[in-house]
C-alpha positions, 0 to 999 in steps of 0.5 A, spaced: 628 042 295 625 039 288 630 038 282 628 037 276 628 030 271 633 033 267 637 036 272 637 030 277 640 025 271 645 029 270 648 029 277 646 022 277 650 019 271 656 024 273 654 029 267 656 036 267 650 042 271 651 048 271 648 053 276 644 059 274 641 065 278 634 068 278 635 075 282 638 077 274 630 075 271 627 078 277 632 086 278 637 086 274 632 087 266 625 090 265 621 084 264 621 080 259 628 081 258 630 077 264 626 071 262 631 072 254 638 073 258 636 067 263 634 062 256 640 065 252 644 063 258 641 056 258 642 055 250 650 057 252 651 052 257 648 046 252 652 048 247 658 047 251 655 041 252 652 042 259 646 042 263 644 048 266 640 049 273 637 055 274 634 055 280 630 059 284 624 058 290 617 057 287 611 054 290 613 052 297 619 050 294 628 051 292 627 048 285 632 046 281 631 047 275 626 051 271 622 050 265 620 057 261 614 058 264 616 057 271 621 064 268 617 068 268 613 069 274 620 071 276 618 078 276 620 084 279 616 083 286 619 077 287 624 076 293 631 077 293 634 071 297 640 070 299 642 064 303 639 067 310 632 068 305 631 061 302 628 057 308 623 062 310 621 064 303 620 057 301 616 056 308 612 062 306 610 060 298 614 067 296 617 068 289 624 068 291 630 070 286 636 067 289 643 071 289 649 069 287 650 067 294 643 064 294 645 059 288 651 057 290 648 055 297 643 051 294 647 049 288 653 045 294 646 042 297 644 039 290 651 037 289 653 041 282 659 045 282 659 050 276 656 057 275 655 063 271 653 070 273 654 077 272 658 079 277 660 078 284 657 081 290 662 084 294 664 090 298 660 096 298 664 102 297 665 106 303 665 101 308 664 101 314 658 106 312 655 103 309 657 096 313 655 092 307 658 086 305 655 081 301 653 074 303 657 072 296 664 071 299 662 068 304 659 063 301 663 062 295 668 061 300 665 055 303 663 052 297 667 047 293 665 051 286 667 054 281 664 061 279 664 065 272 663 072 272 665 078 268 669 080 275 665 084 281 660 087 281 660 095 278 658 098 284 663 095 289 669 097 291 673 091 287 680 093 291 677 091 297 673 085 294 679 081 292 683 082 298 677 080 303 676 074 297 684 072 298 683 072 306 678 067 305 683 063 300 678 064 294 683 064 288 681 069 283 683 065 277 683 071 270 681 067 264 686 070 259 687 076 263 692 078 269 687 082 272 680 082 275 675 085 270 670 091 273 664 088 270 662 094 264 670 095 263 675 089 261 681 093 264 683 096 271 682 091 276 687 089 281 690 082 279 688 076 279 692 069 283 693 066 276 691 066 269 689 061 265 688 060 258 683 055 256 676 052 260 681 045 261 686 049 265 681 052 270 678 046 270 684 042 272 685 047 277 679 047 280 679 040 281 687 039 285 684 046 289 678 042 291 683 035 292 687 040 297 681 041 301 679 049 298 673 051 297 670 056 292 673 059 286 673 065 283 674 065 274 674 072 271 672 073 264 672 080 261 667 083 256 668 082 250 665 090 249 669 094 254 665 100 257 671 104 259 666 111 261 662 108 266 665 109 272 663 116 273 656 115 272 657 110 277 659 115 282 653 119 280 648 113 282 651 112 288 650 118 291 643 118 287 642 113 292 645 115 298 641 122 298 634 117 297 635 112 302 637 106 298 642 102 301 641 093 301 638 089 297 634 095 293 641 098 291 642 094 285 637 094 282 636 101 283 644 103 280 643 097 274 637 102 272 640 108 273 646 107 268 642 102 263 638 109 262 644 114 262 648 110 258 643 109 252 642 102 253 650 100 252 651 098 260 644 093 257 647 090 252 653 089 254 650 087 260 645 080 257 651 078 253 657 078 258 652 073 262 651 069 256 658 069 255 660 067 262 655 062 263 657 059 256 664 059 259 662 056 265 659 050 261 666 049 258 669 048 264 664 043 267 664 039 261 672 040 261 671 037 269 667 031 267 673 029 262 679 029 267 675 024 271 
């Protein structure tokens, strides 16, 4: 694992970091879109006074930590890789993209414990056919980490989802919200374990979860641009999917693009400005964590 300068002095003087994924530069825009939501998401996170760790593999190596340049080689043949991917895209000198659960699994090895991102991975609906769930949950739940998102991702079966989060024990905290967004819609998810108002209180719960022996938590931020119509274009790239054999890790991308076309560019928009949104509040909420020590 090869942790930037920057990164590595953070964590050794106790400063606040915050991990940011690479699988959004690589499949979640048309390039170069990714690389300008990954920068703005940066630019968010030193602006609430942290230090932001994007991370990804390159060159035989995890990296912690990426410079422009480095970005942009995130491109859409790079390798999606979760947890179980890591290790052998290092090992094979591929461009690896990492996940949620990807991130968050180098992130604990790199010892920050702060993240942004879109949306969680989950539940697929229909399940068990398909039989899918992602590795994010379990991963999540593992980790001592707080992760903010604009809730689940859309295509999920988000019900589902949060019940399998509070199996695992995973608070799903709602920032100025009682319930869980749905990613594109800020209402109409199932309700979240509690609410908290400022980045100081999520911070402050995060800190006693951890001291109790809990692992990951889950903190919802709601778009600030609602979608309320989204929902049956969803259902239509879906079974768009089904009928084209997509399924794994190429269903994402393959929905995020269908709805970017069908909505008129609105799912894009509202998309690039939630991620830098909850990676501005997970910046707040790391520095507000370096305050109470």
């Amino acid at each position: 694992m090869n942790v930037s300068e920057e990164v590595r002095e953070a964590l050794a003087g106790g400063g606040a970091v915050v991990a940011l994924e690479t699988t959004l530069v690589a499949h979640g825009f048309p390039a170069p879109e990714g690389v300008e939501v990954a920068l703005e998401s940066e630019r968010r996170v030193r602006a609430a006074g942290a230090v932001p760790a994007t991370i990804g593999v390159l060159d035989g190596a995890v990296r912690v930590g990426l410079g422009e340049d480095e970005l942009a080689r995130f491109g859409p043949e790079a390798r999606k890789c979760g947890p179980r991917d890591l290790a052998a895209a290092a090992v094979q000198g591929a461009v690896g993209a990492t996940t949620v659960g990807g991130t968050v699994a180098v992130a604990r090895k790199a010892g920050i414990r702060f993240m942004g991102t879109g949306g969680l991975g989950g539940v697929h609906r229909g399940f068990p056919d398909p039989p899918d769930v992602s590795a994010d949950l379990g991963e999540l739940a593992r980790t001592p980490m707080l992760v903010v998102s604009a809730g689940v991702k859309s295509l999920l079966d988000v019900p589902a989802t949060a019940e399998v989060l509070e199996t695992l024990g995973v608070p799903v905290l709602g920032y100025r919200t009682d319930e869980l967004p749905l990613f594109y819609a800020a209402h109409g998810g199932p309700p979240v374990s509690a609410r908290v108002e400022s980045a100081a209180e999520a911070a402050a719960v995060a800190r006693t979860h951890w001291e109790l022996g809990g692992g990951g938590l889950l903190l919802g931020r709601a778009p600030d641009e609602s979608l309320d119509d989204v929902e049956p274009l969803i259902e239509e790239a879906l079974a768009m999917a089904r009928n084209r054999g997509i399924q794994g890790q190429r269903l994402t991308p393959f929905v995020l693009g269908f709805l970017h076309d069908r909505s008129g560019g609105r799912t894009v928009r509202v998309n690039k400005d939630l991620i830098a949104a909850n990676a501005g509040l997970a910046g707040e909420v790391a520095a507000a964590a370096g305050e109470l020590d």
